[in-house]
C-alpha positions in Angstrom: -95.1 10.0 12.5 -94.9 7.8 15.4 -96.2 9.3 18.7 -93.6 9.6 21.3 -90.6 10.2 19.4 -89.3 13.6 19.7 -88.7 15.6 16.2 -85.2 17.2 15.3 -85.2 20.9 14.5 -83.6 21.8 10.7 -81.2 23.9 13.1 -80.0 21.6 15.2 -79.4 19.0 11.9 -77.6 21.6 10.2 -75.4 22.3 13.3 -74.7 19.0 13.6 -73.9 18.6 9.7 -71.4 21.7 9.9 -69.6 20.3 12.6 -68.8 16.8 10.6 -67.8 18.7 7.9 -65.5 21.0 9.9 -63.9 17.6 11.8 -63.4 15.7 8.7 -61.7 18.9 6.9 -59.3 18.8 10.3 -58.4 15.3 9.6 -57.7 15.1 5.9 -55.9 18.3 6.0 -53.5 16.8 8.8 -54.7 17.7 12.2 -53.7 15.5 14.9 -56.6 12.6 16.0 -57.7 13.9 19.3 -57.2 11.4 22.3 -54.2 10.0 21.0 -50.1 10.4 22.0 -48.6 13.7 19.6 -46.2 12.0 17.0 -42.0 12.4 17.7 -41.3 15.6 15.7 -37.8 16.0 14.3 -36.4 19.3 12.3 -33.6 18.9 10.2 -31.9 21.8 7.8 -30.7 20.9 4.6 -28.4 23.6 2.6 -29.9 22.3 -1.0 -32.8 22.4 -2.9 -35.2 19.3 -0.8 -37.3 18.5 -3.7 -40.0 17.0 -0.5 -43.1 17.3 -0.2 -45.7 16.8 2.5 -46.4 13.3 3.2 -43.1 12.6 1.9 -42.1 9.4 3.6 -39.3 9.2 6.3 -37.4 5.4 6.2 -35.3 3.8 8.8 -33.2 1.2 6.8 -36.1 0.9 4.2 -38.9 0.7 6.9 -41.2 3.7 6.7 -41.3 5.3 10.1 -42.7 8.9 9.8 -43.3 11.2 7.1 -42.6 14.9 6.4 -45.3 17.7 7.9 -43.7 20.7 6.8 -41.0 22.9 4.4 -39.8 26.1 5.4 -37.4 27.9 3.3 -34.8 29.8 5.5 -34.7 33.8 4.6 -31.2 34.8 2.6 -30.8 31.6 0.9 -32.7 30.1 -2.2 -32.2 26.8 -1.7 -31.8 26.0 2.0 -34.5 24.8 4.5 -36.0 23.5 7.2 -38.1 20.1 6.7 -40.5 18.9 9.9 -40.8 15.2 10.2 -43.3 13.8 12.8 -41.4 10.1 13.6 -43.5 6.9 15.0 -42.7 5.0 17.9 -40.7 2.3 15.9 -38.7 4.8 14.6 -37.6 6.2 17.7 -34.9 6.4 19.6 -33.0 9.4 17.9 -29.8 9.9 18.8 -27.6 13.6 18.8 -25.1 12.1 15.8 -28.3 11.1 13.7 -28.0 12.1 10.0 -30.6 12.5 7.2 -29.9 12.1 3.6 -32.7 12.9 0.5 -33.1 10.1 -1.6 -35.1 9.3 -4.8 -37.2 6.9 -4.6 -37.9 4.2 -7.3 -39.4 4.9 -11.0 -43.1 3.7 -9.8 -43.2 5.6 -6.7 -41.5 8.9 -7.7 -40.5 12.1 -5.9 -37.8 11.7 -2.7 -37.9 10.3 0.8 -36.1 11.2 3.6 -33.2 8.5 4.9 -32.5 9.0 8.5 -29.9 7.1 10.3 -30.8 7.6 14.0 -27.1 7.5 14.9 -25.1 5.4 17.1 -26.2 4.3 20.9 -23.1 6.1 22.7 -24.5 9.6 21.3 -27.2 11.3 23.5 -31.3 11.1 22.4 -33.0 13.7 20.6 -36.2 15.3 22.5 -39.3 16.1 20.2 -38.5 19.2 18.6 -35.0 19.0 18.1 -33.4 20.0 14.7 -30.4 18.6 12.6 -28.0 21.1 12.1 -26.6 21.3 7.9 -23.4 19.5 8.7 -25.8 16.1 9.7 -27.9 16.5 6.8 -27.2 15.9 2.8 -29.6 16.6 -0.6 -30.1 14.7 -3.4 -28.1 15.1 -6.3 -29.9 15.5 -9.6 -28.5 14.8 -12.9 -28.9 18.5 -14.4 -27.0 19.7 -11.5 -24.1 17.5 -12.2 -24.7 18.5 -15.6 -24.6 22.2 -14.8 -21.2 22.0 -12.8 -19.6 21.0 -15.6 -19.3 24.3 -17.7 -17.0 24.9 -20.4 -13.1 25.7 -18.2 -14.4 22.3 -15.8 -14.5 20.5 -19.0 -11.3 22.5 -20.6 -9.6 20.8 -17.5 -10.8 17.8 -17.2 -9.9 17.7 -20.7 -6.2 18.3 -19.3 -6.1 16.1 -17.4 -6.9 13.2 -19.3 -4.4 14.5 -21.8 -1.6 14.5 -19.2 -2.9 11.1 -17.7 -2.6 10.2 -21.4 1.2 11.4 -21.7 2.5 10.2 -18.2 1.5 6.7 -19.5 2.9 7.1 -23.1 6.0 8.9 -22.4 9.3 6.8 -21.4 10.9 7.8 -18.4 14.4 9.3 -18.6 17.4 8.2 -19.2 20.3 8.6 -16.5 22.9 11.7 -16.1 25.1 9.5 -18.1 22.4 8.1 -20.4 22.6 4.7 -18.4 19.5 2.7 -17.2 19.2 2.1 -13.7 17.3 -1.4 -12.3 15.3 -1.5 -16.1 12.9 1.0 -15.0 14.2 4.1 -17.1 13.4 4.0 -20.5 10.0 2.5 -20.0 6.6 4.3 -20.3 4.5 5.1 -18.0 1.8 2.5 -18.6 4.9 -0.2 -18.9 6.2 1.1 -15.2 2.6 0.4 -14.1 2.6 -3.5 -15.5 5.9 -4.0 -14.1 5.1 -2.7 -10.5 2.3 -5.6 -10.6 5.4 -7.8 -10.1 5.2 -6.5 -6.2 1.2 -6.9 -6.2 1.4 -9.9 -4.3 3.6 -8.4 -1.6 1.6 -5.6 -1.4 -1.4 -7.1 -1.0 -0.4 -9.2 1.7 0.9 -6.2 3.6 -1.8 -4.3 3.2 -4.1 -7.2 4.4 -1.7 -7.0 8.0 -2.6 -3.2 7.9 -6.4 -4.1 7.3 -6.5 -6.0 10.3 -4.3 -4.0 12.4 -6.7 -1.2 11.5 -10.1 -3.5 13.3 -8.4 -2.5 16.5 -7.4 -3.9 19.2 -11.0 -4.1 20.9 -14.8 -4.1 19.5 -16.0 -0.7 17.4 -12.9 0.7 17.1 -12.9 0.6 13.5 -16.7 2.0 14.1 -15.6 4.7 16.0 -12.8 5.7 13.6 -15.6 5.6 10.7 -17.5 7.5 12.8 -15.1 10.2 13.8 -14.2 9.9 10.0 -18.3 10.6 8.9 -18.4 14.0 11.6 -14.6 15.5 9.7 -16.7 15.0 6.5 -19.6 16.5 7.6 -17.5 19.1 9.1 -16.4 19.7 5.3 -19.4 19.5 3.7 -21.3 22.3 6.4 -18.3 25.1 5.3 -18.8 25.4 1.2 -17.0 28.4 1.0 -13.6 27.0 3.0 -14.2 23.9 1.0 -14.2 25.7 -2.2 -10.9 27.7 -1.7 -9.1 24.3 -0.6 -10.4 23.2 -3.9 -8.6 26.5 -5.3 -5.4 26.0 -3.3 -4.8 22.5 -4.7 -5.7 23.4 -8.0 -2.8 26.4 -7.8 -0.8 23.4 -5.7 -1.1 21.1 -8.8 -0.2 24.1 -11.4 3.0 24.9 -9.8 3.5 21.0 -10.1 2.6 21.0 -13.5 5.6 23.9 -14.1 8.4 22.0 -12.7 7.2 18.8 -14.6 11.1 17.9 -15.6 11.9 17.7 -11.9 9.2 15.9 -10.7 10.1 13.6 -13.5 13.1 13.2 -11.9 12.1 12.9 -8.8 9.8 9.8 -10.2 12.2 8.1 -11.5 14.2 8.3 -8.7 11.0 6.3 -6.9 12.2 3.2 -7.6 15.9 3.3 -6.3 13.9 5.2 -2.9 11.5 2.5 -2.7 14.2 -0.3 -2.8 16.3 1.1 -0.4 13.2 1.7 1.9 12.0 -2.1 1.3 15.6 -3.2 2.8 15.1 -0.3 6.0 11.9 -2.1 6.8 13.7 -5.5 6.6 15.8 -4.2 9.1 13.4 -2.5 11.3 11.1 -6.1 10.8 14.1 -7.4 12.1 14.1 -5.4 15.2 10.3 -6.1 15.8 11.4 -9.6 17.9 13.7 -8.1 20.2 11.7 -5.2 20.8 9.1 -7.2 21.8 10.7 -9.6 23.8 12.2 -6.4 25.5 8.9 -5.5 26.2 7.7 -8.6 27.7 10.7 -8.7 30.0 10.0 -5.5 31.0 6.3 -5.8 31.9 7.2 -7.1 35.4 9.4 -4.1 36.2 6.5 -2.0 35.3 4.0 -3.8 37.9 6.7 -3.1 40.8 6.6 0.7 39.7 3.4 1.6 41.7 4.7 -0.5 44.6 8.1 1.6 44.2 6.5 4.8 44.0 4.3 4.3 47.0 7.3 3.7 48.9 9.3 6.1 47.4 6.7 8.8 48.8 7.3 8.8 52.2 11.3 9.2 51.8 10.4 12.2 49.1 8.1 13.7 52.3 10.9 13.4 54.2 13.4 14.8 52.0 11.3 17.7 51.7 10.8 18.8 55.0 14.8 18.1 55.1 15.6 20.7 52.3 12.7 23.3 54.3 14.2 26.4 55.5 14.0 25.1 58.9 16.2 22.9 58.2 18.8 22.5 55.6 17.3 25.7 54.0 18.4 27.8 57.2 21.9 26.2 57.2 22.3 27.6 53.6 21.4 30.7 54.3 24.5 30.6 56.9 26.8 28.6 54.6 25.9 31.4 51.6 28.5 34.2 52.9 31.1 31.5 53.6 30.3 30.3 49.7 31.0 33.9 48.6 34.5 34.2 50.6 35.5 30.7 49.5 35.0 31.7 45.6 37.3 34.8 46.0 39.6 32.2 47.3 39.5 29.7 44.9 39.5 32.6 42.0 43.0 34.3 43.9 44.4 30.6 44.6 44.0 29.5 40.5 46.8 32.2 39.7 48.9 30.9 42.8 48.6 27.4 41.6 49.9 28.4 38.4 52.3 29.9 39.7 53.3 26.7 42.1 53.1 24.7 38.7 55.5 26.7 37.3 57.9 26.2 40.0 57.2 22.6 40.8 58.3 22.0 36.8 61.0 24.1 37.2 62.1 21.8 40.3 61.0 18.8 38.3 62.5 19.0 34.9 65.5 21.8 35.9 66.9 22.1 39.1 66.7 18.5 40.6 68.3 17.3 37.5 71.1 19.6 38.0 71.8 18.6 41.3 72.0 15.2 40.9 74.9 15.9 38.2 78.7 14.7 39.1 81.5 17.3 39.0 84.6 15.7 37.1 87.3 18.3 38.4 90.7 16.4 39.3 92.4 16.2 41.5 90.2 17.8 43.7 86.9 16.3 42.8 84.9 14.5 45.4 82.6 12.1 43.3 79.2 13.6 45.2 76.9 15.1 43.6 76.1 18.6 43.3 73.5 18.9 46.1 75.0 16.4 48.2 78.6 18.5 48.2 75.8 21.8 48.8 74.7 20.1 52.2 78.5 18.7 52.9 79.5 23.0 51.9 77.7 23.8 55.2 80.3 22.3 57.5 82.7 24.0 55.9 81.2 27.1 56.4 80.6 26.7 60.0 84.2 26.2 60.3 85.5 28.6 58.5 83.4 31.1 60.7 85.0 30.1 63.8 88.1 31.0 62.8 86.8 34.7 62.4 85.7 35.0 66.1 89.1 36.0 67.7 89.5 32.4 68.7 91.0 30.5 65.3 94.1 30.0 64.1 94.0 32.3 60.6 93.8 35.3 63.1 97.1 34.4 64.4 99.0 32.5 62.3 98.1 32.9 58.8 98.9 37.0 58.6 102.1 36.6 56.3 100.7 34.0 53.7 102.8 31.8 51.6 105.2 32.2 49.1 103.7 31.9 46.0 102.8 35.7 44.5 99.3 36.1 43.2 98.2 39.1 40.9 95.1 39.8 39.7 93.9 41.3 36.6 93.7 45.2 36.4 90.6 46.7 38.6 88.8 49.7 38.0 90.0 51.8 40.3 92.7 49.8 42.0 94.3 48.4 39.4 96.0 44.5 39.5 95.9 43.6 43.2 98.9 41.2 44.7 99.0 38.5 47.3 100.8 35.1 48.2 99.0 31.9 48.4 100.7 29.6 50.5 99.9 26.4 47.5 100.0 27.5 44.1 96.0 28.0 42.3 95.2 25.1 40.1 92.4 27.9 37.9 89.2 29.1 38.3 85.8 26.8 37.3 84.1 27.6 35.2 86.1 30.6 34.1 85.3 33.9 34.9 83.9 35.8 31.9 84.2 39.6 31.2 80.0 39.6 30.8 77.7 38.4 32.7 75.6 35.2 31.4 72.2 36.5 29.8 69.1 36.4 31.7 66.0 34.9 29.4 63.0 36.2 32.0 60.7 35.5 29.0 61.4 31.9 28.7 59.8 29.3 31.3 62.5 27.8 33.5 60.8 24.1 32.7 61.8 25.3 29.0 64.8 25.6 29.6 67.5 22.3 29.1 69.4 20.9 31.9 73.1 22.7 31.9 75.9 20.7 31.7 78.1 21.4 34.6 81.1 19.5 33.5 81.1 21.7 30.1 82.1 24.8 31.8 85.7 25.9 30.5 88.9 26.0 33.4 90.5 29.3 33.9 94.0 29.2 34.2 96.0 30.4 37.3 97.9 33.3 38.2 
């Protein structure tokens, strides 16, 4: 041994080989390289059976950028779990609407690898540590699985239903009510419907290429959104097995009750086509409508831009208006105006049956009574040729002088006691008997003649009702 050099104990060697072994165990068995940046870990719960493993890789697009640390199996549930992933830098940023889908990898490289989409850019980033929830996350599908769900009554009915795909394409549609065929679509089968509507492919088609691009949107990752939005109902879905399930069920009863009113929804099919047709000339019409519509909207564009300026200026006036219609102001004159409101509808409610009333006269006057005095009199020699309310008026004069030979100062008083010499005798009274007298001319008769009974009296019938009497039909009584 050389001199100088100083001599390692066996302690101190075996110390120092225990503690390589003990750092090198650390590392292989996956314990972080001290001194360097902790990896990004994600957590992500997947409802089926993972089939991962540690080291697993995690891919971005194909590009490895992580790998799986750890599988935890949740308590209650035989398949679901919780798989750790520690992400590189290149693999990061994570975003909130991330997703992560188990995939099989290749034939050479075996086993699964976890697919993560980090989501979109308008979606919040993940913080190390953050989990997935179920309705973000998918499992792979292995063929014993599909296998398994397809036990005897899923086969039974799939079974059905290629038998009644069969016979809707075999079978001829009906015939009409009156065993007619209508447009040269009854009659045919199913399969034979199908070739024909090929006729209308090309029209189709072009339609539905205006609906693919009116469904890009009308600016960028609109479409993208809708996809999106489209990608978190599914997910939605897919997280609630159970609800999922019993839609399945519902349809399934849906498609039964279908299934027993088969003849009517026959009809109803072959009633399509007529539908269809008459809904192909509709759209005609509404196409047609699309040009003024939108010229209407172009012409209206400029009203629209002078509706702010209008409604700023329209402010003021409704501040104004308010303050108005304040109890200050119009609201205290109201208040006043309110018993006068009350008094004026008992008015208006006691003047409607006085207006009838009026009504009823103003006809009467209308249609009765002016039309009776404007009749002539025919009654020689003596007639005057007036009319009934003029010779009225012209009886008023007469009157007036007749009264003042009644006031001790005329000339009947005096002069007219014996009467003439003509004998007048009238027929027997009641209690009198036939009265006498002398007239000084001889009477010409009595018009209209006097009756024994009084005219009757209709109080029931409206005097407008009633026709105009004709004065000149009354009879003549003869004279004494």
């Amino acid at each position: 041994m050389r001199a100088g050099i100083p001599r390692i104990s066996n302690l101190q060697a075996a110390i120092a080989a225990i503690a390589v072994v003990i750092v090198a165990c650390y590392l292989v068995f996956g314990g972080p390289i001290p001194f360097t940046s902790s990896p990004f870990v994600l957590r992500a719960v997947f409802t089926a059976n993972t089939e991962l493993g540690l080291d697993s890789p995690v891919r971005i697009a194909g590009v490895d950028v992580g790998e799986v640390t750890g599988v935890r199996h949740l308590a209650g549930s035989s398949t679901a779990g919780v798989v750790t992933m520690a992400i590189q830098s290149n693999g990061l940023p994570i975003h909130a609407d991330a997703t992560a889908q188990i995939r099989s990898r290749i034939f050479l490289e075996g086993n699964f690898y976890v697919d993560l989409d980090p989501g979109s850019p308008e979606a919040p980033a993940l913080h190390s540590g953050a989990t997935l929830p179920a309705a973000n996350t998918s499992g792979p599908v292995q063929l014993d699985r599909v296998l398994s769900a397809l036990d005897v009554p899923v086969r039974a009915s799939l079974q059905r239903l290629v038998q009644g795909l069969g016979s809707a394409l075999n079978e001829a549609t009906p015939s009409g009510r009156d065993g007619s065929q209508n447009g040269g679509e009854r009659g045919l089968t199913g399969a034979q419907a199908l070739n024909r509507a090929l006729e209308y492919s090309a029209g189709a088609f072009t339609a539905s290429a205006i609906v693919n691009q009116a469904l890009l949107g009308e600016r960028p990752h609109d479409l993208s959104g809708a996809v999106s939005n489209s990608a978190a109902v599914m997910r939605g879905l897919s997280s609630s097995p159970s609800q999922l399930s019993g839609l399945v069920d519902t349809f399934e009863r849906t498609i039964a009750a279908l299934a027993a009113r088969q003849q009517e929804l026959g009809a109803t099919v072959a009633e399509l086509p007529t539908l269809l047709r008459r809904a192909d000339a509709a759209d005609s019409a509404l196409d047609a409508s699309f040009g003024p519509t939108q010229k209407f909207a172009r012409e209206i564009i400029p009203g629209l831009h002078q509706l702010g300026p209008t409604i700023d200026v329209a402010l003021p006036w409704l501040r104004q208006l308010t303050a108005l219609v304040s109890r200050p102001q119009l609201g205290g004159l109201l208040s006043e105006l309110a018993p006068a409101v009350r008094h004026t509808a008992t008015t208006v409610t006691a003047a409607i049956g006085l207006t009838d009333r009026v009504d009823q006269l103003s006809k009467c006057l209308t249609d009765d009574v002016i039309p009776t005095g404007n009749e002539v009199i025919s009654d020689p020699p003596v007639g005057t040729g007036l009319r009934v309310y003029q010779e009225l008026l012209q009886s008023a004069v007469g009157l007036a002088g007749a009264a003042q030979n009644f006031d001790g100062n005329g000339r009947y008083v005096r002069s007219t006691v014996a009467g003439g010499s003509t004998l007048v005798q009238t027929p027997d009274l009641p209690v009198n008997g036939p009265l006498f007298g002398d007239a000084v001319l001889t009477p010409l008769g009595t018009r209209p003649a006097f009756t024994a009974t009084a005219p009757p009296l209709h109080s029931t019938t409206a005097c407008d009702r009633e026709p105009v009497p004709d004065l000149n039909s009354a009879a003549t009584g003869t004279g004494p």
